[in-house]
Each structure stands twice: as C-alpha cells, then as structure tokens.
C-alpha positions in Angstrom: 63.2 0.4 -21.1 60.5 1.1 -23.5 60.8 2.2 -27.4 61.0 5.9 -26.6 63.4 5.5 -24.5 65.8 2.7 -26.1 69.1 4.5 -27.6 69.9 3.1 -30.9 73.2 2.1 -31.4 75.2 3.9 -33.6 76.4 2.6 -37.2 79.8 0.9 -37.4 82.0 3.3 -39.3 84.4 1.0 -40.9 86.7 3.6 -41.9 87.5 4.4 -37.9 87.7 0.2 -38.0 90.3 0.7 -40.3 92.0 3.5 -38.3 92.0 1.1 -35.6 93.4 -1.6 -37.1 96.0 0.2 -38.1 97.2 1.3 -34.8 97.1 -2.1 -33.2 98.9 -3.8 -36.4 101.9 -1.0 -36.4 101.8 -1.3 -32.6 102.0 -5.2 -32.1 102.5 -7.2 -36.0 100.3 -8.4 -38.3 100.1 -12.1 -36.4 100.3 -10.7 -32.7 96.7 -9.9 -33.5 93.9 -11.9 -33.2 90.3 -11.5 -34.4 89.2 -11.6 -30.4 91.6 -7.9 -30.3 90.2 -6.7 -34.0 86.2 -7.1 -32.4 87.2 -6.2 -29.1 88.7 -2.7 -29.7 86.3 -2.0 -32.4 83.3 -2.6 -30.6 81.8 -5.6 -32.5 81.0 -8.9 -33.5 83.0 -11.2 -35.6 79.9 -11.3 -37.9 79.9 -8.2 -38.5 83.8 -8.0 -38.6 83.9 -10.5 -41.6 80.9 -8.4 -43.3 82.9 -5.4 -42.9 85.9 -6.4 -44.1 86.5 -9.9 -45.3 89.2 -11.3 -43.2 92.2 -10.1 -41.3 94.3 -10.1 -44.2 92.1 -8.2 -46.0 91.5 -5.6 -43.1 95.4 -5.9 -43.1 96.1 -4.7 -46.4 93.3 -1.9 -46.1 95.1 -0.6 -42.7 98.9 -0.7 -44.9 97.1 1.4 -47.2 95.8 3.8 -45.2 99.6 3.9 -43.5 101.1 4.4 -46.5 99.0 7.4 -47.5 99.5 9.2 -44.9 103.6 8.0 -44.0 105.1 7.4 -47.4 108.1 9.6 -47.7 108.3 11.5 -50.1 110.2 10.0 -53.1 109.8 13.1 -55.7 111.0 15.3 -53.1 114.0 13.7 -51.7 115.0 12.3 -54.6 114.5 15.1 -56.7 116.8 15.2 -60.3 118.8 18.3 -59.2 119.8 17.0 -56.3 123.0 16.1 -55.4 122.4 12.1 -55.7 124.7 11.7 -52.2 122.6 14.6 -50.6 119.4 13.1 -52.2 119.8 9.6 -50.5 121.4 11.2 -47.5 118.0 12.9 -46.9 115.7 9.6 -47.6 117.8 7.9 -45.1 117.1 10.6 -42.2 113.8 11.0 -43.3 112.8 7.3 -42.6 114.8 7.6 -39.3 113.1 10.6 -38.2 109.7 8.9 -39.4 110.3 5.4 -37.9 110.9 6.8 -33.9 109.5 9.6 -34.1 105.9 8.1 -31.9 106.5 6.0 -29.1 104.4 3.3 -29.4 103.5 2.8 -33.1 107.3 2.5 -34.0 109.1 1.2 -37.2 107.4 1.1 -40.8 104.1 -0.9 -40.6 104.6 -2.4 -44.3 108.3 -3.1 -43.4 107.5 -5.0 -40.6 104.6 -6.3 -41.8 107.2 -8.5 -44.7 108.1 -10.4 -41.5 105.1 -11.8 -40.9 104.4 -15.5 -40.7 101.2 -15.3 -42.3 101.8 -16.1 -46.0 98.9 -13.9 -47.7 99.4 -10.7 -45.2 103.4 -10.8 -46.1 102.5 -10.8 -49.7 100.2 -8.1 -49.5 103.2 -6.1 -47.6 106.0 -7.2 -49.9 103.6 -5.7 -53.0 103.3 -2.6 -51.1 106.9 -2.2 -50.2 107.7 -2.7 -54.0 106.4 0.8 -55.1 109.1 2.5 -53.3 111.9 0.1 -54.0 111.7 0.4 -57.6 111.2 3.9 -57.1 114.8 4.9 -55.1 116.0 2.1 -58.3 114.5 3.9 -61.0 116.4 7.1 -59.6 119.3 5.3 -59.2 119.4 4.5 -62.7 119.3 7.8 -63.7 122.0 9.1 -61.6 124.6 6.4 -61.0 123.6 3.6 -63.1 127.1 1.7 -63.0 126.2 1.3 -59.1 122.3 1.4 -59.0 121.5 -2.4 -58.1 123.9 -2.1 -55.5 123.1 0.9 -53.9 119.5 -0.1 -54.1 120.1 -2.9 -52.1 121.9 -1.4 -49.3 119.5 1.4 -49.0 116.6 -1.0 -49.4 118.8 -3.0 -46.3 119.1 -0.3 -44.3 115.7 1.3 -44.4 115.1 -2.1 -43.2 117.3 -2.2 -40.0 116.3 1.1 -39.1 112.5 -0.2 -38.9 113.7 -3.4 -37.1 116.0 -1.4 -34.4 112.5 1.2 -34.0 110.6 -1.4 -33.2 113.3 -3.1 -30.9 113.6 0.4 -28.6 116.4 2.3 -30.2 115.9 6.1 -29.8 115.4 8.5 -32.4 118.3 10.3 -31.7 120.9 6.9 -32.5 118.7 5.8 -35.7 119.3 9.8 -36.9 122.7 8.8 -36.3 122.8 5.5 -38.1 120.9 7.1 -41.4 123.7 9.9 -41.4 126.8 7.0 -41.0 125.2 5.6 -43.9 125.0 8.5 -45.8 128.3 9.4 -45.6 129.1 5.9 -46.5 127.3 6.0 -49.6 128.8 9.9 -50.0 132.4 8.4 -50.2 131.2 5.2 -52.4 129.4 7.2 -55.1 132.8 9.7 -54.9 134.9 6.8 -55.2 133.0 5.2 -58.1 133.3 8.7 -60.1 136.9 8.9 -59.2 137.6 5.6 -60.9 135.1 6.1 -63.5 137.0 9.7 -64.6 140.3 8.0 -64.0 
C-alpha cells in the first residue's frame, strides 16, 4: 500500500474513552476491570492509555463524573422547601429506584457501587463523590425536621444504598419501586409520629 493510498488512523477522542469507560465500570465494578479491557474496547495501546488519562483510577473518577452529570437526581427538585418533607423523600426514594433498574445491563448507581471497591484510591474518589448528595438530603433535613435529621439521613443514605446493591444483584424495577414506596411510608409514619410527640 503506498502513501496515497494508506488511511490514516483517526485521532483517539478521549472523551468517547471516557464514555466507554463508563459503561464497562457501571456494567462490571471498578476492580472487575483491567487495563487489558480499558485498551481493548477503546482501541489502543496502554501507552497511549496512560497519556490519555493517567491511570485507571484517574480514568475512574473522570467516568463517575461524567455519570454523575448526566444521572444525579435531582436534589432541588425533589427536595424542594414547599414540599411536604414526607412527600419530598418519598419522591427521592422512587426516583433512585426508577433510575437504578431502569437499563438492563448498566444497573445500580456507578458511584454507589463504586464505595465497594477494593481499590483504596478509586473508593475514595467515589466516597468524595457520593458526599455531595449526602450532605445535601442532610442539609434539607435540617431545615425541615431537624430533631430527626441525622437519623433519617442515615436510613435514606442506607437505603439508597440497598436499592443500588439489589439493582445490580437482578431485582426488577418493578420490586425496587416497591421497596422505595415501603420506605416512604415508613418514614411518612415516623416524621408523623415524631410531630405527634413533639406537639404533645
């Protein structure tokens, strides 16, 4: 094949890299994936894998990024001050479960999951993300019910949790809806409870 004829290759777009990433991070976990599956799907060398993007953590971070811009629930919205506080957290609840199954293969929250994994620096990274929106559903709750706000922090911080876990492990969309509205009606009768005794 002469000059003329040669076909350049292309220019690695590292922002499809990243896309990629993504999907086979949410898909299989941070440490089911190996630098050989990274180069493989994205076409390149390791080389040019590390010149692109660092390391795997890195890469890692980069890809819960890009998740979280596009599936972040949305806090202002749910949680909105004239809300009902039971309806409010209610709706977060079936939000997440109507996010977490709603594809069936990338299943579960990626920076959930991604605090499970055994790699020390890439669990960091995901606990830092995860964070933003904790504090977030806290700082609410400490407008709205503070007597009760670590508390109910917790379990919703716990549940969100389970709901990602039982995703990933196969449970249908359908049961996890189910689950989020249990626990909203849990929480329903505990924040009516806690005003009853706090008016009593």
């Amino acid at each position: 094949m002469n000059e003329k004829t040669r076909q350049r290759r292309s220019a690695f777009d590292r922002e499809a890299g990243v896309a990629i990433a993504q999907a086979l991070f949410h898909e299989r976990g941070y440490d089911a994936v190996s630098l050989a599956d990274l180069t493989a799907a994205m076409d390149i060398n390791p080389p040019s894998f590390y010149a692109a993007y660092g390391s795997k953590a890195a890469l890692f971070e980069r890809a819960m990024l890009r998740y979280a811009h596009e599936n972040s629930l949305p806090l202002d919205e749910l949680l909105a001050p004239d809300r009902p506080p039971a309806e409010a957290i209610s709706a977060l609840l079936l939000a997440a479960a109507k996010q977490y199954g709603r594809d069936s293969i990338l299943r579960g929250c990626m920076i959930t999951e991604g605090m499970r994994a055994n790699d020390q620096a890439a669990r960091q990274m995901a606990e830092n993300l995860a964070h933003g929106g904790i504090q977030a559903i806290r700082a609410y709750l400490d407008e709205v019910h503070p007597q009760d706000a670590q508390a109910l922090a917790d379990y919703i911080a716990v549940t969100l949790r389970g709901l990602s876990a039982s995703a990933c492990n196969g449970m249908s969309s359908k049961r996890l809806m189910e689950v989020a509205q249990a626990a909203g009606r849990f929480i329903a009768r505990e924040l009516e409870a806690s005003e009853s005794t706090a008016a009593s």
